[in-house]
C-alpha positions in Angstrom: 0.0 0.0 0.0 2.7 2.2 0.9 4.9 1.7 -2.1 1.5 2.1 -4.6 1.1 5.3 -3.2 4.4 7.0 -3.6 3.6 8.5 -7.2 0.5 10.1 -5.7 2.0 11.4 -3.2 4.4 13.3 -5.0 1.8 14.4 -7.6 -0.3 15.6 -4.2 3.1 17.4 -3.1 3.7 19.2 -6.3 -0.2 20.4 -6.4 0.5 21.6 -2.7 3.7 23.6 -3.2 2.4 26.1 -5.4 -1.4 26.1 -4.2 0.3 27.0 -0.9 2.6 29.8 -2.2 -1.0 30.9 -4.3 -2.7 31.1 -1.0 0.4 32.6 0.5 0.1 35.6 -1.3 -3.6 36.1 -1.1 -3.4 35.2 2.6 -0.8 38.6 3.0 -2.8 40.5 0.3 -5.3 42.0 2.6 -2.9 43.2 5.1 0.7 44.0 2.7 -0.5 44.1 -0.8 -0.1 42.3 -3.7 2.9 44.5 -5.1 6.2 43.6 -6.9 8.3 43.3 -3.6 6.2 41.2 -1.6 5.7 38.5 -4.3 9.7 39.2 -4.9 10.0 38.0 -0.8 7.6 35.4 -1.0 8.9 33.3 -3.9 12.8 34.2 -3.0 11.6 32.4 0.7 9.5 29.8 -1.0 12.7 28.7 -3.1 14.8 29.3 -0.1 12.9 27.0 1.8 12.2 24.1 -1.4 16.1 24.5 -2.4 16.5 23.2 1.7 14.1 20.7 1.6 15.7 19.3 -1.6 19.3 19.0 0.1 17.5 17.4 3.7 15.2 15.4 1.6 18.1 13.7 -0.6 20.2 13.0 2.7 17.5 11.6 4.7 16.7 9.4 2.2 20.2 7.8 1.3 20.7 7.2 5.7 17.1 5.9 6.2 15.4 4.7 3.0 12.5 3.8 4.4 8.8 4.9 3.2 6.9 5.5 6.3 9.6 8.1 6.7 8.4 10.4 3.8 5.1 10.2 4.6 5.6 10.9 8.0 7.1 14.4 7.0 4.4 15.0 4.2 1.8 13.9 7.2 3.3 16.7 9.4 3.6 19.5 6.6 -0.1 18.8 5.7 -0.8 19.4 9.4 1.4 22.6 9.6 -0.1 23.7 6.6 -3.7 23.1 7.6 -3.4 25.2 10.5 -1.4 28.2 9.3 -4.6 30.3 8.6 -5.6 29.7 12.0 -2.1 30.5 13.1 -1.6 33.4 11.1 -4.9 35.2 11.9 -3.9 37.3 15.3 -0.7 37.9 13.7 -2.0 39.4 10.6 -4.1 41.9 12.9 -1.7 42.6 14.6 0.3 44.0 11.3 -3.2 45.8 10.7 -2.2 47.3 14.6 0.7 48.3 13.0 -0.3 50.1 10.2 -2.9 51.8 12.8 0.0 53.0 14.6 2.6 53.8 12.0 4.7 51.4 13.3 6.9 50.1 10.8 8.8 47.7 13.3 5.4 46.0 13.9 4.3 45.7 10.1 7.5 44.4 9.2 8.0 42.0 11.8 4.3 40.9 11.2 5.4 40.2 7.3 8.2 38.2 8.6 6.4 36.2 10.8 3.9 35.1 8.5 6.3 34.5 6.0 7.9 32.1 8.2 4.9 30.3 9.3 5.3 28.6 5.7 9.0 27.7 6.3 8.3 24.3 7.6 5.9 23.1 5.6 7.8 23.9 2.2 10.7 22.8 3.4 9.1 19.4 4.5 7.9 19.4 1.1 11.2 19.5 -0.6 12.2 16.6 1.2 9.5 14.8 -0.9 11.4 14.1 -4.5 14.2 13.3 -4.3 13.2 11.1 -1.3 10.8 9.5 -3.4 13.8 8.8 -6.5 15.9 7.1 -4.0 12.8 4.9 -2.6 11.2 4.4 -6.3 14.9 3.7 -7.7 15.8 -0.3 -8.4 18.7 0.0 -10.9 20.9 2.9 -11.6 20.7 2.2 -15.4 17.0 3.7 -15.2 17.7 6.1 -12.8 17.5 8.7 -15.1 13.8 7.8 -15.8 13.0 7.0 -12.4 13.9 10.9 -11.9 11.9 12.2 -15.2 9.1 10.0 -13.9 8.9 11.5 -10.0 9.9 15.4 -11.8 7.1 15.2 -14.6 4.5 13.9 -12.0 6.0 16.7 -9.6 5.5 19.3 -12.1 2.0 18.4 -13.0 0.7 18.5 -9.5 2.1 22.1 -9.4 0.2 23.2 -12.7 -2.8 21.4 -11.5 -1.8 23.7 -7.7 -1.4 26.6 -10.1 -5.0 26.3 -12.5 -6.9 24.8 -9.2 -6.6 28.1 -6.6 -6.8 30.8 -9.5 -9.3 29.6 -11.5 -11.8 27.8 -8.7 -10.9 27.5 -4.9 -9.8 31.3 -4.5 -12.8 33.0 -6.1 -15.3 30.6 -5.0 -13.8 29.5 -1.4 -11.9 32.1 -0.4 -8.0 31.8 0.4 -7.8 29.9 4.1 -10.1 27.1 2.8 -7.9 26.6 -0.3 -4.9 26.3 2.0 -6.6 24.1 4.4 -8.0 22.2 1.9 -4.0 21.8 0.0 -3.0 20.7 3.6 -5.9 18.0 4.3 -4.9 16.5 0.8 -1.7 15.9 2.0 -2.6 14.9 5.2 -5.0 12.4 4.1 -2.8 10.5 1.7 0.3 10.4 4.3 -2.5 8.9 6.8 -3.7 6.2 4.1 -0.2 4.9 3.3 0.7 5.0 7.5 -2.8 3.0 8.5 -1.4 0.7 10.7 -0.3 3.8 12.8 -4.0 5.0 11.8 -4.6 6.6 15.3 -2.0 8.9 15.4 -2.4 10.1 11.9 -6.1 9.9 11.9 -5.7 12.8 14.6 -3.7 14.8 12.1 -7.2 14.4 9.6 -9.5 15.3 12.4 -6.9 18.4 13.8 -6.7 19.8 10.5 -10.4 19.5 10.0 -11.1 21.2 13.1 -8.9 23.9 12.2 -11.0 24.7 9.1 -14.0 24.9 11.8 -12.3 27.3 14.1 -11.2 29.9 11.2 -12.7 33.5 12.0 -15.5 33.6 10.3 -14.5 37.2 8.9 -11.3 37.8 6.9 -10.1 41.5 8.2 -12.2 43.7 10.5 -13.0 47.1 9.2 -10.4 50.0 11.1 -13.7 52.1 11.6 -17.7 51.5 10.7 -19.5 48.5 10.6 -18.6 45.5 7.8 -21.3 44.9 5.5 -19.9 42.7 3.1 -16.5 41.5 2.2 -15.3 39.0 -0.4 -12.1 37.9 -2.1 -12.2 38.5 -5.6 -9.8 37.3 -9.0 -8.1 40.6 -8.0 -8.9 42.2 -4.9 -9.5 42.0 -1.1 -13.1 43.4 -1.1 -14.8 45.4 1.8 -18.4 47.7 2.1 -18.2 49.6 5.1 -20.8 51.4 6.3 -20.1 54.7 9.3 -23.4 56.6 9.9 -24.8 57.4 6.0 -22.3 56.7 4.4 -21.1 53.4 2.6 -17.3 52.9 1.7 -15.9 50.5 -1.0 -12.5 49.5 0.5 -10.2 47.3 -1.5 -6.7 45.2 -0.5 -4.7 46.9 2.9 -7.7 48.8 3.2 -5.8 52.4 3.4 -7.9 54.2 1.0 -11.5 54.7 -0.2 -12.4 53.7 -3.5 -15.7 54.8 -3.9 -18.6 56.4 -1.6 -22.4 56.7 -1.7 -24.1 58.9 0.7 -27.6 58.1 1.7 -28.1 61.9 2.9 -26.7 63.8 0.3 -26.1 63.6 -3.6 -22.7 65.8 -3.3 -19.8 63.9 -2.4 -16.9 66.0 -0.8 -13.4 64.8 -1.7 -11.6 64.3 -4.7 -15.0 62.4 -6.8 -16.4 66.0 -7.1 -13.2 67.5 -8.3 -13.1 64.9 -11.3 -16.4 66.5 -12.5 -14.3 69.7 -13.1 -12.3 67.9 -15.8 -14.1 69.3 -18.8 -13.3 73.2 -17.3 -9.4 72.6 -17.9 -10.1 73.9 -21.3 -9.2 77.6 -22.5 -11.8 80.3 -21.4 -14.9 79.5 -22.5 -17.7 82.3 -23.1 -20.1 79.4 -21.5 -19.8 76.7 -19.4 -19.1 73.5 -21.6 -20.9 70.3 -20.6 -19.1 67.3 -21.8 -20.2 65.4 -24.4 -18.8 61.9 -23.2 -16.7 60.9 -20.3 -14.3 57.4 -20.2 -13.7 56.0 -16.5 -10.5 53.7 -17.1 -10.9 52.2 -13.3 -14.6 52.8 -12.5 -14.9 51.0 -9.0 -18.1 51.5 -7.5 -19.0 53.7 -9.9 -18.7 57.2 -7.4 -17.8 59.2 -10.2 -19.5 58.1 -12.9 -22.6 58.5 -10.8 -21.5 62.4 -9.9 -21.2 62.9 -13.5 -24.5 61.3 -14.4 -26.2 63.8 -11.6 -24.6 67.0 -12.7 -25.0 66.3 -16.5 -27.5 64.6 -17.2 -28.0 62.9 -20.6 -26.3 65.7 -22.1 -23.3 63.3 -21.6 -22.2 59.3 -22.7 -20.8 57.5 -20.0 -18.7 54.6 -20.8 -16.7 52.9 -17.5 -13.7 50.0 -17.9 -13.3 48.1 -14.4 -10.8 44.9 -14.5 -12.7 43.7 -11.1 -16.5 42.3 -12.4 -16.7 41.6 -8.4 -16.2 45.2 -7.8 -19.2 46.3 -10.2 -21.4 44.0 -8.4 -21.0 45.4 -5.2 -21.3 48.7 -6.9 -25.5 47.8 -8.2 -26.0 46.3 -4.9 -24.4 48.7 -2.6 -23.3 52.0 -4.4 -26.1 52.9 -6.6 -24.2 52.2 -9.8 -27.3 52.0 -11.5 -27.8 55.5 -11.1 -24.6 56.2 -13.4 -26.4 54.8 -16.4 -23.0 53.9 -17.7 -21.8 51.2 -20.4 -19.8 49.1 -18.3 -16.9 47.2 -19.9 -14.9 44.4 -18.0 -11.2 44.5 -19.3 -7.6 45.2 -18.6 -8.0 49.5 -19.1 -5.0 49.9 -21.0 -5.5 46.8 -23.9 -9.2 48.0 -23.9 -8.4 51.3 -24.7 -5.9 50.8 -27.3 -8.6 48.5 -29.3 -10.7 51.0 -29.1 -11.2 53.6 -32.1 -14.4 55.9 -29.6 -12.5 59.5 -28.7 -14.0 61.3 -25.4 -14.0 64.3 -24.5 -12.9 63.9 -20.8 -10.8 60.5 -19.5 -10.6 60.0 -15.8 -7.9 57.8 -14.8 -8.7 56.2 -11.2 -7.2 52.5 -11.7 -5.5 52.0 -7.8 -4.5 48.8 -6.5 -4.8 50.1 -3.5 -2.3 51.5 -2.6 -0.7 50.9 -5.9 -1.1 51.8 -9.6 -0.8 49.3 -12.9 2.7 50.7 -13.7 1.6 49.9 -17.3 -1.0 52.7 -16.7 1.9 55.4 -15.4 3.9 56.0 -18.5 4.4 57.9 -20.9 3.4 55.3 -24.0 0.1 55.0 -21.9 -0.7 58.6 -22.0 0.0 59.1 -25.5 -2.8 56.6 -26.1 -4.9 58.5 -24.3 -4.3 61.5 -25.7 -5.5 59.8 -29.5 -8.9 59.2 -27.7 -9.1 62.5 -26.5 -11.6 64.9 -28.8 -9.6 68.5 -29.6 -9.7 70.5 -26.1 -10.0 67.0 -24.1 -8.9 66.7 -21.2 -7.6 63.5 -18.9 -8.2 64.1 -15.1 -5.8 61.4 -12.9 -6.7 60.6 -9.1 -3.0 60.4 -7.3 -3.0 59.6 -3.5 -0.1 61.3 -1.5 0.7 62.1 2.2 0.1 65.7 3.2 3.5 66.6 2.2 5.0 63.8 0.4 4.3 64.5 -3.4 6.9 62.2 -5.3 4.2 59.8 -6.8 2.1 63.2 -7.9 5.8 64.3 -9.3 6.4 61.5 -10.9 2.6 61.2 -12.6 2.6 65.2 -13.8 5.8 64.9 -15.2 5.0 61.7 -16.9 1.8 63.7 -18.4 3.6 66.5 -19.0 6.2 64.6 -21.8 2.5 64.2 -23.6 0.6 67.3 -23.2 1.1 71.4 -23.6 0.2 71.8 -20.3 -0.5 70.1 -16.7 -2.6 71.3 -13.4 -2.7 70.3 -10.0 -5.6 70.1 -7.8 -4.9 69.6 -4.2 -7.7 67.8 -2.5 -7.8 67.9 1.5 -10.1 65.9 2.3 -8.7 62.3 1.4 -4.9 63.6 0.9 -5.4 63.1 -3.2 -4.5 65.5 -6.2 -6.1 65.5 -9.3 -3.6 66.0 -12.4 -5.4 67.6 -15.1 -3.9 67.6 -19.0 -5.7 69.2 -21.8 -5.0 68.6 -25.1 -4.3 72.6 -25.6 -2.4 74.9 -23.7 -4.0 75.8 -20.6 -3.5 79.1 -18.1 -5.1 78.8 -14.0 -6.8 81.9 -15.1 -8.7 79.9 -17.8 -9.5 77.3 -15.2 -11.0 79.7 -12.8 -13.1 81.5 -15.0 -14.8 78.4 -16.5 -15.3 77.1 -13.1 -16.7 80.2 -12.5 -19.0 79.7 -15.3 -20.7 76.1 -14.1 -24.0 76.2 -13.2 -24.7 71.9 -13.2 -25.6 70.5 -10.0 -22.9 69.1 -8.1 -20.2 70.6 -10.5 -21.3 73.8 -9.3 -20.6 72.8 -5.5 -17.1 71.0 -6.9 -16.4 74.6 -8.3 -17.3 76.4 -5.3 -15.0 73.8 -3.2 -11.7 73.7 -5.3 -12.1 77.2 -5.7 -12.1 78.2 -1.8 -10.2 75.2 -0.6 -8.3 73.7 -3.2 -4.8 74.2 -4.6 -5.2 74.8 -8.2 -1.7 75.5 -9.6 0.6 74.7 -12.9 2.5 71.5 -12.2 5.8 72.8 -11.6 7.3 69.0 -11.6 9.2 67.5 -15.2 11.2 65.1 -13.3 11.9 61.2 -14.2 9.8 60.0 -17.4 7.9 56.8 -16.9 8.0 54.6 -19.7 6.7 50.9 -20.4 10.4 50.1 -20.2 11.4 51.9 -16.9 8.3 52.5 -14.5 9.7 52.0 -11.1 5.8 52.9 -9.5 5.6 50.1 -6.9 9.5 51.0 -5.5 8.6 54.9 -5.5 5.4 54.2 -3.6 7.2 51.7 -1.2 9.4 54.7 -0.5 6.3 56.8 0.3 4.8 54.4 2.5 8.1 53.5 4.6 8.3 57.5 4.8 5.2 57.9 6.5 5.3 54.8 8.6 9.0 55.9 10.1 8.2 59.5 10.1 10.5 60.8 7.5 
């Protein structure tokens, strides 16, 4: 029995090395992000760890060649690795304390920590090749396909651990049953193949089960307001929050708002109301101009789409590209996306837009990842697509977060525009700690900007007006620093650099 079911235990082992490093990442998403450098620490470790399970594995096997061995270890790492999301659950809070506090000791340590959580289990799982070639291996003349056999059947478990958490247990489960459900494979064939010790490894069945029954039924408490709804998506970490009247969308670490409905009041103060303004970042005009048709390249909820829909109404085509179809769901149900009377296109913004031939007259540009941007959707190749689907006078209006007084990623973003267009504005917004960079499509003065504000009579754009004009910073971008292009975009380092700044103080 235990011989028969050495080749599926090494095709189990290969599925469960990557579906764990899959749910690894997703298991850290909600709490550090998705961006380049954490999957750059995760895999480096996950190697790290294989590479040294490899090395123990082969030396274990050559001084005690013996098959209960193996699946002893592959009994214990599905064990370990059934009860990491139980494990890992206060810790990851208390990284959430962290980023409460601005403690950057506490975040990083809580990375760590989770990160090493995974150490044994990978390891143990390294062991499992080469342990299985020296068990599986009768003559040294077909050792060579005794290798390509146990490798081949490795390496299709892994693609099936690949397809299996992307594709189906992720989106439908959620991320802490996929890994419990990687580790109770494992620990269910290791306790098959050890039956005669069946009550010891029986245990490891039941304690991994009952670890799957004890996971917090919620995945991250809301920092303030009461959840409503959360889910994990194909892309995101998805939250409704609701505090009083109003209903937030928050996505991933949870350190911005995406979008906002107000049961009290149509006019939403923050930066949703300045990207109504767009259309006045044209030269003077002896009237105000209401635009024709409006793009949404990252349309969330649908916040602004539904402003614009308010203030103009049918005077204007609304067309909105969201990568997240979970996202626009929650925006019908919770945000009143219906309201927006928008076409609503599920895509990748950038490929949609380039296989597009439809010009607009104003492109907003609101595509986080919280707290990152696409870098593909930063530079300056990007922008000059853009500009071909602006209409003559359009103008592209770009939501960049920022501390209060760190403005390197709204630096880097206006001085990316400004390689494309005459002309660049800044907004400040201080409110939410955002400015909106404005580009036109013809040279632009703050004096033209002011008196077509001035001139805006439409619901809600007239309050927007009123707003930016007493509280806002409306200046010419005075930043032509580094250009982005789809060759050299360093946007997630920059805004690691902004993040580590405001965590340490700096």
């Amino acid at each position: 029995m235990a011989r028969r079911l050495l080749l599926p235990l090494v095709f189990v082992s290969g599925m469960a090395s990557l579906g764990v490093e899959f749910g690894a990442s997703r298991l850290l998403a909600p709490y550090f992000g998705t961006s380049l450098y954490v999957w750059g620490v995760l895999i480096g470790l996950i190697l790290v760890y294989l590479s040294a399970g490899y090395v123990i594995g082969g030396r274990l096997a050559d001084r005690h060649p013996r098959a209960d061995l193996l699946y002893q270890i592959t009994a214990w790492a599905g064990l370990w690795i059934g009860v990491i999301p139980l494990l890992s659950y206060p810790i990851l809070l208390a990284s959430q304390q962290g980023f409460r506090d601005l403690s950057v000791g506490l975040v990083a340590g809580t990375l760590l920590a989770v990160v090493l959580l995974f150490a044994v289990p990978v390891t143990l799982l390294g062991c499992v090749s080469p342990f299985a070639i020296r068990l599986l291996l009768k003559d040294v003349a077909t050792g060579g396909n005794t290798a390509g056999r146990v490798y081949a059947l490795s390496t299709a478990g892994s693609i099936l651990g690949t397809f299996l958490p992307v594709f189906w247990f992720i989106p439908t489960y959620g991320t802490r049953p996929t890994i419990e459900a990687f580790g109770l494979a494992l620990v269910v064939v290791s306790a098959l193949a050890l039956w005669p010790k069946r009550r010891l490894y029986a245990s490891f069945v039941v304690a991994v089960i009952l670890a799957w029954v004890f996971l917090p039924s919620g995945i991250k408490p809301p920092e303030v307001g009461t959840l409503v709804y959360e889910k994990e998506s194909a892309y995101n970490y998805i939250q409704v929050v609701q505090t009083g009247t109003t209903t937030e969308l928050i996505l991933n670490e949870g350190q911005a708002v995406h979008s906002v409905y107000d049961s009290k009041s149509n006019f939403t103060r923050g930066y949703w109301g300045y990207l109504l303004l767009a259309n006045a970042f044209r030269p003077a005009q002896a009237a105000a101009a209401v635009p024709r048709s409006a793009l949404f390249l990252g349309l969330a909820a649908g916040t602004a789409a539904r402003q614009y829909r308010l203030a103009f109404g049918d005077q204007v085509d609304l067309t909105g590209v969201e990568i997240d179809p979970d996202i626009l769901s929650v925006g019908h149900r919770y945000f009143h996306l219906d309201d927006a009377r928008a076409r609503e296109v599920v895509a990748d913004a950038r490929y949609w837009l380039e296989t597009q031939a439809v010009s607009y007259d104003v492109v907003v540009l609101d595509a986080y990842r919280q707290p990152y941007i696409p870098f593909h959707l930063t530079t300056r190749e990007f922008f000059q697509h853009v500009r071909a689907h602006l209409n003559p006078g359009g103008v592209i209006a770009v939501n960049v977060g920022r501390t209060k007084t760190d403005y390197r990623l709204v630096d880097a973003l206006a001085s990316t525009m400004a390689a494309v267009f005459p002309q660049v504005l800044l907004l400040d917004d201080p409110i939410y700690n955002n400015t909106i960079v404005y580009a036109s499509t013809e040279s632009v003065t703050v004096d033209d900007v002011i008196h077509n504000l001035r001139q805006l009579s439409a619901p809600l754009a007239m309050d927007a007006a009123a707003t930016a004009l007493e509280e806002g910073k409306l200046r010419v971008s005075p930043y032509h620093g580094q250009v982005y292009t789809d060759d050299l975009a360093p946007i997630e380092q920059l805004i690691d650099q902004i993040i580590f700044s405001y965590l340490t103080g700096r």
